[in-house]
C-alpha positions as CSV (number, residue, x, y, z in Angstrom):
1,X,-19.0,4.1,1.3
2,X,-17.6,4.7,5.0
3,X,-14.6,6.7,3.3
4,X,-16.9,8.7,1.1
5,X,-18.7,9.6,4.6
6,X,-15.6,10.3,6.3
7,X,-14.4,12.4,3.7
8,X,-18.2,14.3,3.1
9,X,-17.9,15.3,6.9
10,X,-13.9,16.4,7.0
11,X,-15.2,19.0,4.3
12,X,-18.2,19.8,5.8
13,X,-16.2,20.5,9.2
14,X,-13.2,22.2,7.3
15,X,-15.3,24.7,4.8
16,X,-14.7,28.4,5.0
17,X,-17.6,31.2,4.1
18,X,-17.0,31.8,0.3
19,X,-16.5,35.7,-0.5
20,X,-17.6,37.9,-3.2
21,X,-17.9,40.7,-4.6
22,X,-21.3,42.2,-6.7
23,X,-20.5,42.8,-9.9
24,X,-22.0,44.3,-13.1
25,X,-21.0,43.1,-16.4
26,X,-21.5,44.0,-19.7
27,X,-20.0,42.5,-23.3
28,X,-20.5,42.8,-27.1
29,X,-18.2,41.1,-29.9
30,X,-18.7,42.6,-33.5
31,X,-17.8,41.3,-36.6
32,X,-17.7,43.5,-40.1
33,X,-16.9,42.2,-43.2
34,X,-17.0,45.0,-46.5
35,X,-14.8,46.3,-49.1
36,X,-13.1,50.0,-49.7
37,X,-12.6,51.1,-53.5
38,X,-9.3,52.3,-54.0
39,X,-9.2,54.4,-56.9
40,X,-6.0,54.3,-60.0
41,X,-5.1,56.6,-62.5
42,X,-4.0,53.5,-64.6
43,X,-5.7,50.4,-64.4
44,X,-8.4,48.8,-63.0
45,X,-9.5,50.2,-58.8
46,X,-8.8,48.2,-56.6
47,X,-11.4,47.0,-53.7
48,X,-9.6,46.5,-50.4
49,X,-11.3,44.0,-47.9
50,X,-11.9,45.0,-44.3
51,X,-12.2,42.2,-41.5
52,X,-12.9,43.6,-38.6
53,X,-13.0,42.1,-35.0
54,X,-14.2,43.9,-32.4
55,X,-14.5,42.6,-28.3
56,X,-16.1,45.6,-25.8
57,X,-15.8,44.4,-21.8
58,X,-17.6,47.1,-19.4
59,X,-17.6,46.2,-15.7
60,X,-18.2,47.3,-12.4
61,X,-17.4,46.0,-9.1
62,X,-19.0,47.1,-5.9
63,X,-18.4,47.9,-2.3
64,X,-14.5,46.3,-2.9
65,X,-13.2,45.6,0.5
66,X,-16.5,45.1,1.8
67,X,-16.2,48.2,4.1
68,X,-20.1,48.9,3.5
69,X,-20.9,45.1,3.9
70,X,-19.1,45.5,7.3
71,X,-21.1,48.6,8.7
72,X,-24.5,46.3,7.8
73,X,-23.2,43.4,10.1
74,X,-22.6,45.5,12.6
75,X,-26.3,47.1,12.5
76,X,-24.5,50.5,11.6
77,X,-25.4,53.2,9.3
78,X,-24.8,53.3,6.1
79,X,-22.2,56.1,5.8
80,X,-18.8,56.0,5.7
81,X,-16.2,55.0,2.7
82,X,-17.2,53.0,0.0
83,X,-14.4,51.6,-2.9
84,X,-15.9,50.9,-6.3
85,X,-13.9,49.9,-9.5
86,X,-14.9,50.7,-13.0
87,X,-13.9,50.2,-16.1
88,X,-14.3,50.2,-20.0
89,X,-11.6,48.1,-22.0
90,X,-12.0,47.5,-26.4
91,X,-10.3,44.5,-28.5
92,X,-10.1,45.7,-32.0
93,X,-8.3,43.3,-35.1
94,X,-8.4,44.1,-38.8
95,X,-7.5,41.2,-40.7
96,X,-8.6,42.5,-44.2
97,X,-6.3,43.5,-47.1
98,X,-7.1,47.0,-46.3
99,X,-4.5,47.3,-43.6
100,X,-2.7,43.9,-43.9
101,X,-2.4,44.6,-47.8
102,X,1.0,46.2,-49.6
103,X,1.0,49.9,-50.9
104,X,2.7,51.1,-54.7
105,X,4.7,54.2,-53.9
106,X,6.6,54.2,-57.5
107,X,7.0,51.6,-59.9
108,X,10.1,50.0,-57.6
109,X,8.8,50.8,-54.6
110,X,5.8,48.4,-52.7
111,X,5.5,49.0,-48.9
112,X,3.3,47.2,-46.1
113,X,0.4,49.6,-46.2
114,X,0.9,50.1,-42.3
115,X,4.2,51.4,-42.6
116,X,2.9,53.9,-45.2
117,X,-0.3,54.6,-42.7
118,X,1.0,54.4,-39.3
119,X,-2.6,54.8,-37.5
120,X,-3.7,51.8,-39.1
121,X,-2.1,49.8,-36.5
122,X,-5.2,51.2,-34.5
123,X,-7.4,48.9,-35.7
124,X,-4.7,45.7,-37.1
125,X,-4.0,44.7,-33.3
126,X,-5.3,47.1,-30.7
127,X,-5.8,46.5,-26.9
128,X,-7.6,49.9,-25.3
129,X,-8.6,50.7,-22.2
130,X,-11.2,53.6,-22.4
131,X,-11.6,54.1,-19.0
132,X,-10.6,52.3,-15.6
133,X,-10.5,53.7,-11.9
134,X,-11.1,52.9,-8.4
135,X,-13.7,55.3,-7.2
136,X,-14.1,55.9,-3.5
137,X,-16.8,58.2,-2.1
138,X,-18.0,58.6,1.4
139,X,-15.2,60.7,2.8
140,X,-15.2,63.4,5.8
141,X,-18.9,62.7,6.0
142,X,-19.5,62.5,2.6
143,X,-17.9,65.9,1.3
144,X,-15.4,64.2,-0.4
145,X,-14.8,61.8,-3.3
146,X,-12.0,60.6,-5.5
147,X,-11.3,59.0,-8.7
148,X,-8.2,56.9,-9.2
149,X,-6.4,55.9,-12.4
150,X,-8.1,56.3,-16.5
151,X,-10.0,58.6,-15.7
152,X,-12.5,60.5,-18.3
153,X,-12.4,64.1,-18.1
154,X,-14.8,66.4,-20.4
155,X,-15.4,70.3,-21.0
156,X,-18.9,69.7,-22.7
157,X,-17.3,69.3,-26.3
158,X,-14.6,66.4,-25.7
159,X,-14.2,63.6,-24.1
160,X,-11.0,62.4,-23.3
161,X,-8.7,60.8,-20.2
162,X,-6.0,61.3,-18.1
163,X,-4.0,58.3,-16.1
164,X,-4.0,59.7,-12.3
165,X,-6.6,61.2,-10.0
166,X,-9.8,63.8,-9.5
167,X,-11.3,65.2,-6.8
168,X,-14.6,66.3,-5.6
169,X,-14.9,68.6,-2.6
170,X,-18.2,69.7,-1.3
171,X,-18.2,73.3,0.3
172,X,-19.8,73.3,3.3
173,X,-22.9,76.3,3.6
174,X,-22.9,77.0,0.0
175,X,-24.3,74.9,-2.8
176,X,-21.0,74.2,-4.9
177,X,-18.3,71.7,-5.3
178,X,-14.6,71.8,-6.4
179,X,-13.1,69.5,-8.5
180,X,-10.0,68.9,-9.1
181,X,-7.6,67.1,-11.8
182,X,-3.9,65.8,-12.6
183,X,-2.1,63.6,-14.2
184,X,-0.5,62.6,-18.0
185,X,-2.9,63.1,-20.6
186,X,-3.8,59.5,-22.5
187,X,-2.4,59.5,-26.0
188,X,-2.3,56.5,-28.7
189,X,1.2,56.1,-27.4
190,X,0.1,55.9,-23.7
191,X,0.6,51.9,-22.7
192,X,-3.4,50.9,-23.6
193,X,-3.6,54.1,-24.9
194,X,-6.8,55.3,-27.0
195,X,-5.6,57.5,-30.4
196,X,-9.1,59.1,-30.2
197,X,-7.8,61.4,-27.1
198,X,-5.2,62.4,-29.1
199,X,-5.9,66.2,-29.2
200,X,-6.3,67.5,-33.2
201,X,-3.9,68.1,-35.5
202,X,-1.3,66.3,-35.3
203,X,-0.2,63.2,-37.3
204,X,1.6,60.0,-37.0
205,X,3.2,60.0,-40.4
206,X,5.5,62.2,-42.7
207,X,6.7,63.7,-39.8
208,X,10.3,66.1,-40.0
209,X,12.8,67.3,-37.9
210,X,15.1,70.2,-38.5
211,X,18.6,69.4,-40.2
212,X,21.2,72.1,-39.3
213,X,23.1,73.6,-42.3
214,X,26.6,75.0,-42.1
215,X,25.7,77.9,-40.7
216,X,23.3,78.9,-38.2
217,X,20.0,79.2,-39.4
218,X,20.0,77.5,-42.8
219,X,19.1,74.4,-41.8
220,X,16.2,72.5,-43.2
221,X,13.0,70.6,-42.5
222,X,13.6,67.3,-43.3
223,X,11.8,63.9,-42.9
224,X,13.0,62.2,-39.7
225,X,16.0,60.1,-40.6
226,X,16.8,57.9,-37.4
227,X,19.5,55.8,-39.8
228,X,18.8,52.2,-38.5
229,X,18.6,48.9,-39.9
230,X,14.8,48.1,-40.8
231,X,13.1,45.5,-39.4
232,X,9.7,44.0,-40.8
233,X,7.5,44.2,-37.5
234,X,3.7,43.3,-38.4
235,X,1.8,45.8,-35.9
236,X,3.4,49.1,-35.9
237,X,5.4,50.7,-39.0
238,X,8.6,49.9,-39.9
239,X,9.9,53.8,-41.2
240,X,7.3,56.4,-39.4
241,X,8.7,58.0,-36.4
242,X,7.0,61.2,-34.4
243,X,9.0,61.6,-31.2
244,X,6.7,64.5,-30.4
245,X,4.0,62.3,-30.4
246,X,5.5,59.8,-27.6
247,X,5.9,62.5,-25.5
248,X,4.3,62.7,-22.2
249,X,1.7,65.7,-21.4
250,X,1.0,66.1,-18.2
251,X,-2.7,67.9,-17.3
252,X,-4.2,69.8,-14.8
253,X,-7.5,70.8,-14.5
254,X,-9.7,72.7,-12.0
255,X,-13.8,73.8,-12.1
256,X,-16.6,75.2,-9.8
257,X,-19.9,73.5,-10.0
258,X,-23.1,73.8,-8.5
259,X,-24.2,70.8,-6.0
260,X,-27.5,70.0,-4.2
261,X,-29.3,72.4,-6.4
262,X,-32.6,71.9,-7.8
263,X,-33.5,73.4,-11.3
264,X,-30.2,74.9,-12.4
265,X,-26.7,73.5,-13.0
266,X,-24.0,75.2,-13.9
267,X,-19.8,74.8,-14.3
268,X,-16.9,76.9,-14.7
269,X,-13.7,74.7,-15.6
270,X,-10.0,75.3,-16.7
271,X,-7.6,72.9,-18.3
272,X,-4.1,73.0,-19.3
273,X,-1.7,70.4,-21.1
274,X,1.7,70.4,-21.9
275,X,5.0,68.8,-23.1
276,X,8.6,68.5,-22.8
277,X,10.3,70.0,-26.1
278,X,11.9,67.0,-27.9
279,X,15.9,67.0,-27.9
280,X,17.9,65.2,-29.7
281,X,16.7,61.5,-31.1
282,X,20.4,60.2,-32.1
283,X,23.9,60.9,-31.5
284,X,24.5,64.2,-32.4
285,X,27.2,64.1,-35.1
286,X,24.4,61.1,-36.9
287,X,24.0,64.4,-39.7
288,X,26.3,66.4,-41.8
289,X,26.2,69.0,-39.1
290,X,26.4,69.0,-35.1
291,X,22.2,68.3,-34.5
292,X,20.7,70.5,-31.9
293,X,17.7,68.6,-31.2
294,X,14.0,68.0,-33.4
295,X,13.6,71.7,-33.6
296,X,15.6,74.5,-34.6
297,X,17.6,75.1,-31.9
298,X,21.0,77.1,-33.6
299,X,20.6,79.9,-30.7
300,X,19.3,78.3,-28.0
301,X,15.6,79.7,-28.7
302,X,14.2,76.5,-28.4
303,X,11.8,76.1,-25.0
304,X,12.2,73.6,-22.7
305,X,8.4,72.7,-22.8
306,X,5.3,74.3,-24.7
307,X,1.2,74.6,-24.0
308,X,-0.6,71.6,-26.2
309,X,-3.7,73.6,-24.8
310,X,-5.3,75.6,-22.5
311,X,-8.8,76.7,-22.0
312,X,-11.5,78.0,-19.9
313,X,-14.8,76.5,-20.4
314,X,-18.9,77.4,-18.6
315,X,-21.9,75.8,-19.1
316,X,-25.2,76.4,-17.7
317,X,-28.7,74.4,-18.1
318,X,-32.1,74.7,-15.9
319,X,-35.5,73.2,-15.7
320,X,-38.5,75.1,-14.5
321,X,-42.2,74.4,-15.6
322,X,-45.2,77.2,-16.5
323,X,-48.2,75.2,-16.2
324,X,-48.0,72.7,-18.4
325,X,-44.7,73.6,-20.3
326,X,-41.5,72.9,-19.2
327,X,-38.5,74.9,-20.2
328,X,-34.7,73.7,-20.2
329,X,-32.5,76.6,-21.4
330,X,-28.9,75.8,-21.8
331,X,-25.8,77.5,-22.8
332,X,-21.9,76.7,-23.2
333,X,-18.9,78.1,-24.3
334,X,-14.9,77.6,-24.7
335,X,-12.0,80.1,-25.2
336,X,-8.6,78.8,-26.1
337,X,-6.2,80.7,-24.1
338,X,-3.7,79.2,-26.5
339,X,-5.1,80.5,-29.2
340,X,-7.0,83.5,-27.5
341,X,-10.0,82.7,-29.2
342,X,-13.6,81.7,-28.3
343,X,-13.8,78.3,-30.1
344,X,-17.4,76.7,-29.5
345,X,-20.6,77.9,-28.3
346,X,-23.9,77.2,-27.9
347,X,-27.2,78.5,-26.4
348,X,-30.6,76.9,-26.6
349,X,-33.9,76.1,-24.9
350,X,-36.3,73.3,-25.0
351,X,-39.8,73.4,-24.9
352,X,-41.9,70.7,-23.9
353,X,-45.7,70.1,-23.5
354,X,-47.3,66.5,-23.4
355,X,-45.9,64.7,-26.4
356,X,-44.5,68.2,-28.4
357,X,-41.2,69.0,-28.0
358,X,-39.2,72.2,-29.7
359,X,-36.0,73.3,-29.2
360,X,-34.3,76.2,-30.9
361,X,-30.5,76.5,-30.9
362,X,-27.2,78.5,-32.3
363,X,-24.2,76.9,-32.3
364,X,-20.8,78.5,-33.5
365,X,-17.8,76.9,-33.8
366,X,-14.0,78.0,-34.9
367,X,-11.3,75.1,-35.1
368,X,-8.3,75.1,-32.7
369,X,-5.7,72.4,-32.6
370,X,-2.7,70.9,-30.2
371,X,-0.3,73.7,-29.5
372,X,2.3,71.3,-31.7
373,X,0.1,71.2,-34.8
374,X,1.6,73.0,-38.0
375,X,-2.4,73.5,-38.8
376,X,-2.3,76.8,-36.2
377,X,-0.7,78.6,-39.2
378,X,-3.5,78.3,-41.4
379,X,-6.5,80.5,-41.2
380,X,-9.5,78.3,-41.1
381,X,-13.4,79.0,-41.3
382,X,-15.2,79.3,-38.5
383,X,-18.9,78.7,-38.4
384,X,-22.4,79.5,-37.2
385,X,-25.0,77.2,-37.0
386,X,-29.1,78.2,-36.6
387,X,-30.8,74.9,-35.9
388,X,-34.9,74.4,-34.9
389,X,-35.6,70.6,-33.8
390,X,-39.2,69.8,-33.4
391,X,-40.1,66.0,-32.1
392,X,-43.7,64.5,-31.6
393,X,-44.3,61.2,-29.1
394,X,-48.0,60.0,-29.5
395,X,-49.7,57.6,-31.4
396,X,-47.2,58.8,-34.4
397,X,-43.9,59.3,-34.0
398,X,-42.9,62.3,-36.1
399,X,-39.5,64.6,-36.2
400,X,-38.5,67.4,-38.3
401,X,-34.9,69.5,-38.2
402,X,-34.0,72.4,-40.2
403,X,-30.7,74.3,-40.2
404,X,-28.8,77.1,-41.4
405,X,-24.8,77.7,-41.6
406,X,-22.7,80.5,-42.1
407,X,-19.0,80.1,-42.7
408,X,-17.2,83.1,-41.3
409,X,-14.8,84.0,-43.8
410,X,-16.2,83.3,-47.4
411,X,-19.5,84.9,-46.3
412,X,-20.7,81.5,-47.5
413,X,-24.5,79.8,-46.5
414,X,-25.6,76.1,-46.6
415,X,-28.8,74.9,-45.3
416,X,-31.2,71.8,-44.9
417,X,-34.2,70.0,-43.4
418,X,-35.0,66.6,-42.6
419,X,-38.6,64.6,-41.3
420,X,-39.7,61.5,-40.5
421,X,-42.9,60.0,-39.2
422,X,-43.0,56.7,-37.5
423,X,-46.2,54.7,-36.6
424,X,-46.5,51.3,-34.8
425,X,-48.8,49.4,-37.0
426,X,-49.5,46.5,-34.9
427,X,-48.3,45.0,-31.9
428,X,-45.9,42.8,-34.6
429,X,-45.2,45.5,-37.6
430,X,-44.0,49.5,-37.1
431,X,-43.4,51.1,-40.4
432,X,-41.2,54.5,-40.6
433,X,-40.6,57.3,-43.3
434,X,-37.9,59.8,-44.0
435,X,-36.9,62.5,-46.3
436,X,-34.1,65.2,-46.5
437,X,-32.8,68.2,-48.4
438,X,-29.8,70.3,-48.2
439,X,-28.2,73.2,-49.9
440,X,-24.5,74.3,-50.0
441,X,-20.8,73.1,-50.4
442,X,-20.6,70.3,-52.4
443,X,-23.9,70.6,-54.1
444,X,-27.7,69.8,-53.5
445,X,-29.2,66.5,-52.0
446,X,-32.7,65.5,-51.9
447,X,-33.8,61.7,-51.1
448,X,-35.6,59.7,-48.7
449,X,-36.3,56.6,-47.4
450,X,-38.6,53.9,-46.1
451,X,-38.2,51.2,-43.2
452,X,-40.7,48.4,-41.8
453,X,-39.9,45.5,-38.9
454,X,-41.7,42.5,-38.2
455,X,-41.4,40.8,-34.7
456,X,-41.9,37.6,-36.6
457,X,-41.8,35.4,-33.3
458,X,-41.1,36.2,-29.7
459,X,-37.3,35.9,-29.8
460,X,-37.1,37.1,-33.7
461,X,-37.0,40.5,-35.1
462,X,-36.8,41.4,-39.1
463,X,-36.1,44.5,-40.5
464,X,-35.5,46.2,-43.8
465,X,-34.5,49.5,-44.7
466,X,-34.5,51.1,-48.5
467,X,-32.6,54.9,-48.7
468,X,-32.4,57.3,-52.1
469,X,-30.9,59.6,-52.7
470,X,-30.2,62.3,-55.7
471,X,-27.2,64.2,-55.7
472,X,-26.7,67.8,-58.0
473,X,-22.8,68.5,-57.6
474,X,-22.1,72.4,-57.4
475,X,-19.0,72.0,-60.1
476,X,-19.4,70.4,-63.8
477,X,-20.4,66.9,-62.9
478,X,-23.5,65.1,-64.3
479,X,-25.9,64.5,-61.5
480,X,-26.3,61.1,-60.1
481,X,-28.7,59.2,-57.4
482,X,-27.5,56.6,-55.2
483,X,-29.7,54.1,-53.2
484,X,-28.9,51.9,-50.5
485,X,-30.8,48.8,-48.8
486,X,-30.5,47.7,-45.1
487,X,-31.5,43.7,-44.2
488,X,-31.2,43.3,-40.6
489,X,-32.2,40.7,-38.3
490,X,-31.9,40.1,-34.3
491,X,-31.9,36.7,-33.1
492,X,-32.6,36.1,-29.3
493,X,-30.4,33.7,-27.3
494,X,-31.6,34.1,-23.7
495,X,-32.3,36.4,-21.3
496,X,-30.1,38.9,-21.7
497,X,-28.1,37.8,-24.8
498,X,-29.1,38.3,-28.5
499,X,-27.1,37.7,-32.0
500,X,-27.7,40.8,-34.6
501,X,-27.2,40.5,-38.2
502,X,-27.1,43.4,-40.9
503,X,-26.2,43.4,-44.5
504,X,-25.7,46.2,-46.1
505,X,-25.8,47.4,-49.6
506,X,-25.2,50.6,-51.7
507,X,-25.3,51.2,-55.4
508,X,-24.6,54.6,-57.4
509,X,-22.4,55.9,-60.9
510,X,-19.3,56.6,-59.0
511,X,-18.7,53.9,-56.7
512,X,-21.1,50.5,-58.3
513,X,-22.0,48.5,-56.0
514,X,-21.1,48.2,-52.3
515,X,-21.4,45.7,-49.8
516,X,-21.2,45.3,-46.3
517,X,-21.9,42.4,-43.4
518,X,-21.5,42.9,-39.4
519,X,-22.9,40.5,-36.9
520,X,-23.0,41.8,-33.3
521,X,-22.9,39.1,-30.5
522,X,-24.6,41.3,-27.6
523,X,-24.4,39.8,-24.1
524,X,-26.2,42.7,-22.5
525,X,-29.4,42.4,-24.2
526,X,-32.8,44.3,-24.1
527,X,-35.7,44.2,-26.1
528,X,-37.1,46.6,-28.0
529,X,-40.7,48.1,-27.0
């Protein structure tokens, strides 16, 4: 007993202050389990099983450093630098025969079906960090602010990152800011790199190079023939190679925005990418003739580097009330300098007063793609789009959409609308309704559907949905309906954690019968109204 005392007051006498650091935290794991009909020529289909895993971490860490914690000992203001770290990082594993299963090429020839499909190894193994950066504000008297490391840059269309730095600079006597941007564009290639920043157009598969001939300029496109020994590698493909897509791209980017305004916003932004011209990916006497690099290169005309893109991007919203309405126009648009052509717009305004809300908008929108993409030799369609949302919050919840689209260069129309009307029924049961129609490519589709939950207890929801839908194909196929049913279920576990469960099933003449399973393990929980 006297040694436990001793040794209770050594520690008391020797502890140190513990430090820490406030944190926010949020986390979900998801688990799907469904099938994919793969359709045959000869022989039964086959249905390939999907397994997915998927693990989401968000956090935030405050005041790192504890240079704000410091001024508030020392009974000073406030004001001054302040270091915070965020960051967004995804776990993704497909253990299904959908992406672990073998492909038939010919009848000789059976291949892993991620070698075949190269972006599957997106989703077999994948570690991804979305976003992550240290973010200190509070410089010169708060004027400045910077970002550093994955950070998520956006022109109103896109999101997408770059691994290095912004800037925010507030002008003094005038209400705008500066911001500023460099570093490498993220690419699935990028070291935690996310393939959905991957600018369109390009592909990880079937990729060629240019094969000189005897002479210059009869060479050939061929597929890219690296001649090495294969070797059977479970998360990446064993035979696809794009070196243009390993590539680095460095970015730049610079806009103007309003700050410390009240009722208007607006932005004017440029951004350009680019990337080194690949050389040569061998020895160069690895083909029948000298090779001059991936692209045709016989005369030297091959660049040292070309523009992946480049574009000028504005947006504009505001807010200003006439009695009781409130009106927020807004309006956006891009031109591709690359491609000098205005690729999206929009301009809209919504009106709200009490529980009614309207908003009329056009949209157009012409398709441009990475600087590298074959696809920038093709003409392709662009569209305008007329859309009228209405949305009612009272005792009834009610919503109705209709739209209109042009396409450009077939002088072609498609069309639809859409309700629904929701009503809580009692303080346990709310019961919803929807129907749609639309018009155009493809053919005509008319269906609707019908939902009710039940908060069966205080930590128990139920809820079921039933869809149908009839479908009159535009060519010289017999019309068919599908229909679909939704069982879904959430399951509190605490606080701020709840299990979700949803089966899903689908039935119709082309496909049979469909089913799907995902459980969602959410540790950021909160319930619904």
């Amino acid at each position: 007993m006297r040694r436990a005392c001793i040794a209770a007051i050594i520690l008391a006498v020797s502890a140190t202050p513990a430090h820490a650091y406030e944190f926010w935290l949020r986390t979900r794991t998801i688990g799907q389990a469904y099938q994919l009909r793969s359709y045959r020529l000869l022989g039964p289909d086959l249905f390939l099983g999907r397994r997915r895993y998927t693990q989401t971490l968000a956090l935030r860490i405050f005041d790192v450093g504890n240079l704000s914690e410091a001024r508030r000992r020392a009974r000073l203001p406030d004001r001054g630098v302040r270091i915070t770290w965020q960051s967004y990082l995804r776990i993704d594993h497909d253990f299904g025969s959908y992406s672990n299963g073998r492909i038939r090429l010919t009848e000789l020839m059976r291949r892993d079906a991620i070698d075949v499909i190269p972006e599957l190894a997106e989703s077999v193994a994948e570690l991804d960090l979305l976003y992550g950066h240290l973010e200190v504000t509070g410089i010169a008297d708060d004027r400045v602010s910077l970002q550093l490391g994955r950070v998520l840059v956006d022109d109103g269309w896109g999101t997408s990152a770059i691994d290095g730095a912004t800037a925010r600079v507030e002008l003094p006597d005038v209400p705008l800011a500066v911001k500023v941007a460099s570093g490498l564009r993220v690419r699935a290639a990028t070291p935690l790199g996310v393939s959905a920043y991957e600018l369109d157009g390009t592909s990880g598969a079937g990729c060629r190079e240019y094969v000189e001939g005897a002479m210059p300029g009869t060479g050939t496109w061929q597929l890219v023939d690296r001649d090495r020994r294969i070797t059977n590698t479970r998360l990446e493909s064993d035979y696809e190679y794009c070196p243009q897509r390993e590539v680095w791209q460095p970015t730049i980017g610079a806009a103007l925005v309003t700050s410390r305004t009240r009722g208007i916003g607006a932005e004017l932004g440029y951004r350009r990418t680019w990337s080194s011209t690949v050389g040569l990916i061998g020895p160069a006497d690895r083909l029948d003739f000298e090779d001059r690099g991936l692209y045709p290169n016989d005369f030297g005309q091959a660049p040292e580097r070309g523009i992946n893109e480049e574009r000028l991007h504005a947006r504009v919203h505001g807010e200003l009330a006439a009695g009781p309405l409130t009106i927020r126009p807004h309006a956006s648009a891009r031109y591709s300098l690359l491609h000098a052509t205005l690729d999206r717009a929009d301009l809209g305004v919504r009106l709200q007063r009490g529980a009614h809300v309207v908003e009329p908008v056009l949209e157009y929108f012409s398709p441009t793609f990475d600087g590298d993409s074959i696809f920038n030799v093709f003409a392709i369609e662009a569209t305008a789009d007329a859309r009228v949302g209405y949305r009612y919050d009272g005792t009834v919840r009610a919503t109705a959409n209709g739209w209109l689209r042009r396409y450009a260069g077939s002088v072609a129309y498609a069309g639809g609308l859409d309700a629904s009307v929701e009503r809580v029924l009692t303080d346990r049961w709310r019961a919803r309704l929807d129907g749609q129609w639309d018009d155009g490519y493809g053919g005509r589709r008319v269906g609707g559907g019908g939902e009710a939950a039940w908060r069966a207890r205080r930590d128990l929801w139920l809820r079921g949905r039933v869809i149908v839908l009839g479908v009159a194909p535009d060519d010289h196929r017999p019309r068919y309906v599908t229909s679909g049913t939704v069982l879904s279920s959430t399951v509190r576990l605490g606080d701020n954690a709840a299990l979700h469960l949803i089966g899903e099933g689908a039935h119709d003449a082309l496909h049979d019968l469909q089913i799907r399973a995902l459980a969602v393990l959410d540790l950021a929980f909160t319930p619904e109204p």
